[in-house]
C-alpha positions in Angstrom: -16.2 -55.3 -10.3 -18.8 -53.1 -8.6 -16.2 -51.8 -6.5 -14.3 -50.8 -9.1 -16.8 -49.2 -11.2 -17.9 -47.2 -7.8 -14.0 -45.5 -7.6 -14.2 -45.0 -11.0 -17.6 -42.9 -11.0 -16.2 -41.1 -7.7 -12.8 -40.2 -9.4 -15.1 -39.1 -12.4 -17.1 -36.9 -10.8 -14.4 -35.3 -8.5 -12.3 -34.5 -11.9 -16.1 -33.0 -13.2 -16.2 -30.9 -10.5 -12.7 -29.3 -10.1 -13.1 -28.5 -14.1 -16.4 -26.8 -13.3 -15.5 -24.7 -10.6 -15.8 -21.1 -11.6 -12.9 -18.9 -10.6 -13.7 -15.1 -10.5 -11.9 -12.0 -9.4 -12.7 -10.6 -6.3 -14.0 -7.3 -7.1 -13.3 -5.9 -3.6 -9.3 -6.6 -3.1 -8.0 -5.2 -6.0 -5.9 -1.9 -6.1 -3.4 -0.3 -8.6 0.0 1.0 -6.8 1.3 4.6 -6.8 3.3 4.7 -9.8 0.7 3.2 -11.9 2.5 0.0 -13.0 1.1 -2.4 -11.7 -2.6 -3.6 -10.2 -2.7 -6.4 -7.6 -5.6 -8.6 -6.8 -7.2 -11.7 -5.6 -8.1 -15.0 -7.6 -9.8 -17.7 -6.5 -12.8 -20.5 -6.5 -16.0 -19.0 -6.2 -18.0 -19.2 -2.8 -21.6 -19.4 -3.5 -22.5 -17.7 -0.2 -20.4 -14.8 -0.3 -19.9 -14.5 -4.3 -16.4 -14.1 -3.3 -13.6 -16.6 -3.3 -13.4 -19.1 -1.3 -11.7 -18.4 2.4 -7.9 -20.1 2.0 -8.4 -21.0 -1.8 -7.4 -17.3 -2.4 -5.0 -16.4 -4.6 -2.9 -13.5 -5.0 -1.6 -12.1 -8.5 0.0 -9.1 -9.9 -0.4 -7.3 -13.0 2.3 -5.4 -14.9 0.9 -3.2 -16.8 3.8 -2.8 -19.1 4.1 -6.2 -20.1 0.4 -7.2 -19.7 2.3 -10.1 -17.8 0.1 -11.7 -14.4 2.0 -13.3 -11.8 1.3 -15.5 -8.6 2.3 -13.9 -5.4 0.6 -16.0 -2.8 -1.8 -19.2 -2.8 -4.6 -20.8 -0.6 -4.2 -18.2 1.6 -7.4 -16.0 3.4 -6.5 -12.5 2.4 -8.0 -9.9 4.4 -6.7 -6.8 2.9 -3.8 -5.6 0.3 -2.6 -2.1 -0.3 0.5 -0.4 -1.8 3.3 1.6 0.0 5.7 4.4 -2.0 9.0 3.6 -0.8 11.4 6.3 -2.5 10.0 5.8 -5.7 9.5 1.5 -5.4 5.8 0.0 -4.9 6.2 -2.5 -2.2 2.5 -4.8 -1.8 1.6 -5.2 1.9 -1.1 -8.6 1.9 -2.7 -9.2 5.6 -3.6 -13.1 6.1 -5.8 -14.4 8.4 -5.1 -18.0 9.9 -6.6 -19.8 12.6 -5.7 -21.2 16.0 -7.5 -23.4 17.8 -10.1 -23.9 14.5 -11.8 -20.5 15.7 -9.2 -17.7 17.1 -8.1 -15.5 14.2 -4.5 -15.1 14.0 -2.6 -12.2 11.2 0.5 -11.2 9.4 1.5 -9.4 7.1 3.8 -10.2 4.1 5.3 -6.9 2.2 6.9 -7.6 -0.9 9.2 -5.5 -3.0 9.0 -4.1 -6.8 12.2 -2.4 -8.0 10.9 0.6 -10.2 14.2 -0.6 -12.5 13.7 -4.1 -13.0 11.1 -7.1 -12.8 12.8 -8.0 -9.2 9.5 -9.0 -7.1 11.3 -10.1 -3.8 9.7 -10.4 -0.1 11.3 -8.0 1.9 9.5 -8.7 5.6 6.7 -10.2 7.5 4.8 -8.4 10.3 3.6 -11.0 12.8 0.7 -10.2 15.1 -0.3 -6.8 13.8 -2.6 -4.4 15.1 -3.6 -3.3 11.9 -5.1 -5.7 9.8 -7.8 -4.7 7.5 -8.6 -2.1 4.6 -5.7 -0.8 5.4 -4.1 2.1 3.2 -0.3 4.1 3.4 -0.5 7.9 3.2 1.5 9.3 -0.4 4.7 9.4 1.2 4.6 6.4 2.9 5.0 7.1 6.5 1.6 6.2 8.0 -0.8 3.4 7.7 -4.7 3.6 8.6 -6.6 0.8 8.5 -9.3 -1.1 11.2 -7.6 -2.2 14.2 -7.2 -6.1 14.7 -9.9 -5.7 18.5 -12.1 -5.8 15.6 -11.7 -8.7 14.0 -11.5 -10.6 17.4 -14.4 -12.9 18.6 -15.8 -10.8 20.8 -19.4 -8.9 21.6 -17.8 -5.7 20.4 -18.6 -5.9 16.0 -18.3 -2.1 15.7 -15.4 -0.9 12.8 -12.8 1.6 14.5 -9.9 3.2 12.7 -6.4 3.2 13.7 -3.0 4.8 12.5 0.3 3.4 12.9 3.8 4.9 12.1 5.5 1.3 13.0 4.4 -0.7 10.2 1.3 -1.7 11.2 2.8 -3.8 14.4 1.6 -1.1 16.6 -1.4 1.2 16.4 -3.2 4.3 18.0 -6.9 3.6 17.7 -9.8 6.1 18.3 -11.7 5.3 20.5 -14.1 8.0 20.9 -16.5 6.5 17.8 -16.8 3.0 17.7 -18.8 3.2 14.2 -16.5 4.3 12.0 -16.8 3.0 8.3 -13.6 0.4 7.5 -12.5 2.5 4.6 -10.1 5.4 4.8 -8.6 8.1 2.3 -5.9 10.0 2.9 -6.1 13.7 1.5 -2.8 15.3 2.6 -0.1 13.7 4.1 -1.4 14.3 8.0 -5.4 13.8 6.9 -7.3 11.3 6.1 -11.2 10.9 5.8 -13.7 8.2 6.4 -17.1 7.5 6.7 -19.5 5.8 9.4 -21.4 2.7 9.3 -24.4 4.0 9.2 -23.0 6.2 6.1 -24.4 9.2 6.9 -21.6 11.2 7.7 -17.9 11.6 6.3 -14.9 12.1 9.2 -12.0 13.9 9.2 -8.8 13.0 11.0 -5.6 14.2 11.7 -2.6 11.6 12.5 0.4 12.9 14.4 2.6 10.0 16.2 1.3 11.6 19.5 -2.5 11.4 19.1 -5.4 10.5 16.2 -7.9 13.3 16.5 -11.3 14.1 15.0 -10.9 17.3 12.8 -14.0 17.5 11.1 -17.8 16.3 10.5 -19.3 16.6 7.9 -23.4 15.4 8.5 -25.7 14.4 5.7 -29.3 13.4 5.3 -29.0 10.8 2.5 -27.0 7.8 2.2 -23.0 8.2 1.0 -20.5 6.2 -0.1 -16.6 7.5 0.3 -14.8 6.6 -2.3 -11.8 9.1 -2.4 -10.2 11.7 -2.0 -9.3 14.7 -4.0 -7.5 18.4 -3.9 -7.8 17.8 -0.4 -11.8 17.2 -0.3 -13.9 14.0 -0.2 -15.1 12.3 -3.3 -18.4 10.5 -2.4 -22.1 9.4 -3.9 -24.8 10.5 -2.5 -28.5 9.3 -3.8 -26.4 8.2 -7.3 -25.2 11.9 -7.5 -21.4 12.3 -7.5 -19.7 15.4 -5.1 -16.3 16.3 -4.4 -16.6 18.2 -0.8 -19.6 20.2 -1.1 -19.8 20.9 -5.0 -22.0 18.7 -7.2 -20.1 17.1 -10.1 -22.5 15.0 -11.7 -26.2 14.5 -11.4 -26.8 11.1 -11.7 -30.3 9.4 -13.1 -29.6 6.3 -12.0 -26.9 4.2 -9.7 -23.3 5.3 -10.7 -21.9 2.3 -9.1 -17.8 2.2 -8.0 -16.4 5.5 -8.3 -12.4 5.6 -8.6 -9.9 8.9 -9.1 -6.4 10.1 -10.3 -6.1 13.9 -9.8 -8.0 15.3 -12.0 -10.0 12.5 -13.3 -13.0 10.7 -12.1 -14.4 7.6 -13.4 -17.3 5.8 -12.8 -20.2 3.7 -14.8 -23.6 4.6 -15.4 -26.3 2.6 -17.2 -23.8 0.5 -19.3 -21.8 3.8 -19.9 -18.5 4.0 -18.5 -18.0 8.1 -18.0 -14.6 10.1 -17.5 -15.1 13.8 -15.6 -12.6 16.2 -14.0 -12.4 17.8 -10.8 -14.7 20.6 -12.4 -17.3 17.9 -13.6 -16.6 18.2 -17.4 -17.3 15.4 -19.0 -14.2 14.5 -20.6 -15.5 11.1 -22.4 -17.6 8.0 -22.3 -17.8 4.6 -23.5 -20.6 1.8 -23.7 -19.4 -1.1 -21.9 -21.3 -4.5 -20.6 -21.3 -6.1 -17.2 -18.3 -4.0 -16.1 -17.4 -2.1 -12.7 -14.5 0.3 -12.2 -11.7 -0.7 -10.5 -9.1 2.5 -11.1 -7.9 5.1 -13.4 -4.9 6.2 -14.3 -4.0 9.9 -15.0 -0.5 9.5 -15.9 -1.3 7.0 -19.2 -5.2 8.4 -19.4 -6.5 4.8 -19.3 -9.4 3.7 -17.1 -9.7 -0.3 -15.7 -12.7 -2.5 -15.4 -13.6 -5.4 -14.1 -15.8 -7.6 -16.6 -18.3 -10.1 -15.4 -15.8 -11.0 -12.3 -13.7 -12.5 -14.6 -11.4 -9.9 -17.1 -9.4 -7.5 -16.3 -9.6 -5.0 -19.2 -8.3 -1.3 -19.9 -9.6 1.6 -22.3 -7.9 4.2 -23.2 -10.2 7.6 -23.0 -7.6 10.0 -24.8 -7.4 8.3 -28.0 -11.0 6.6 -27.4 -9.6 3.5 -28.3 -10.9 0.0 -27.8 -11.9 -2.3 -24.5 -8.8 -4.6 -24.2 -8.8 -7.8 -22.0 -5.2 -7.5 -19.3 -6.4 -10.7 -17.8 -8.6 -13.3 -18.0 -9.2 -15.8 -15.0 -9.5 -18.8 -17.4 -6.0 -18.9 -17.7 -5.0 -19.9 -14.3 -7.8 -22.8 -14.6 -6.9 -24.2 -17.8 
């Protein structure tokens, strides 16, 4: 009887806990692709050490944006990275995975998967084993080159310094830089050759120039303060520095605070600042505002003037800031835990 009453209290608390587990969005891997249709990211348990989701209890969804319809793409997997490629007008999703071997080597691929611009047709169209290319990776507008940090990186080895890489193979095969071993792991491409990023240190913003013979160093530019990249715009960097926003050299907004996440479609800017989400051009012109509540950024959309935010880790929501309308809900994560 006591053993029966024991399994009974185990089984009881084991269904307790997988009904309490809280499921959140990760705010980092998330990204809209080039047409604006659709906005991938990653689901899964939270891990109370990293206030991420759990490593292989990730989950990868998409969101049309048409339909308001979600998706499951991949499961239980340990996503390192996810970006979108223009292929002659379709949105393919490239998702890097990490495994293991051995319990400690890290091991990669990538899985690309197709969206026909005509149809709901989501099909997997290749996998790229062993790439040299595996994280915060990111295509340039006409698809022909991907930058990202080079997989040496992510080995186990005394060597922790981000580098950047190009390849014009898929990823399988990359051309590293290897005169800068601090280079920051995000990249933005500003023409179709050019791309900048920042160092670790994030005090200065690089430019490079990617030709299938050689990745060179075009361009430095060196700052006192703290920046944050976060874009790339009529061929200039879009960055925070000390809260204040600046596209190349010209300051577009002077912030009194922390403008948090900071995300652009040519000619709009978007960003939050003290519970206000704010819409600017190029120009800075403030071209509207909205109070919101425990909301980041996550992208803008020029084409259908709508901005989307990331609520509490847990909603997906848009707002339109042509007709000021209201904060709608895309997504909630309770519905892939009910």
């Amino acid at each position: 009887m006591n053993s029966c009453i024991k399994i009974f209290v185990v089984l009881a608390c084991c269904l307790s806990n997988s009904k309490t587990t809280q499921f959140i969005i990760h705010p980092v891997v998330i990204n809209m692709d080039p047409q604006e249709q659709y906005i991938a990211f990653v689901a899964g348990p939270l891990d109370d050490n990293t206030h991420y989701p759990r490593r292989y209890e990730s989950e990868v969804y998409v969101l049309d944006l048409s339909t308001r319809k979600t998706k499951q793409i991949l499961e239980d997997k340990n996503v390192c990275s996810l970006c979108w490629r223009n292929n002659e007008g379709n949105s393919e999703l490239w998702i890097c995975i990490m495994e293991e071997l051995f319990g400690f080597w890290p091991k990669f691929k990538i899985s690309v998967l197709n969206f026909e611009k005509e149809s709901s047709n989501i099909k997997s169209i290749k996998t790229v084993r062993n790439p040299d290319i595996i994280s915060s990776f990111n295509w340039n507008p006409k698809g022909t080159i991907l930058a990202g940090i080079p997989k040496q990186d992510f080995l186990p080895v005394l060597d922790l310094n981000y580098s950047v890489a190009i390849s014009f193979s898929n990823g399988k095969k990359a051309r590293k830089y290897s005169k800068n071993n601090a280079i920051g792991a995000i990249t933005f491409w500003a023409t179709e050759d050019t791309f900048f990023a920042q160092d670790v240190d994030r005090t200065k913003i690089m430019e490079f120039c990617a030709t299938k013979d050689e990745l060179t160093l075009r361009d430095v530019r060196y700052l006192t303060e703290k920046l944050w990249l976060f874009g790339a715009m009529k061929k200039q960097p879009l960055y925070r520095k000390d809260g204040d926003i600046y596209l190349g050299d010209d300051l577009l907004y002077d912030s009194d605070g922390n403008t948090g996440w900071i995300r652009s479609s040519d000619p709009y800017i978007a960003f939050i600042e003290n519970s206000t989400v704010f819409v600017i051009d190029a120009e800075g012109k403030d071209i509207a505002r909205k109070k919101v509540e425990k909301s980041i950024v996550i992208d803008i959309s020029a084409s259908a003037k709508t901005v989307y935010l990331l609520f509490g880790y847990e909603k997906i929501q848009s707002w339109n800031f042509e007709k000021d309308g209201p904060i709608e809900t895309l997504f909630d994560v309770k519905t892939i835990t009910e």
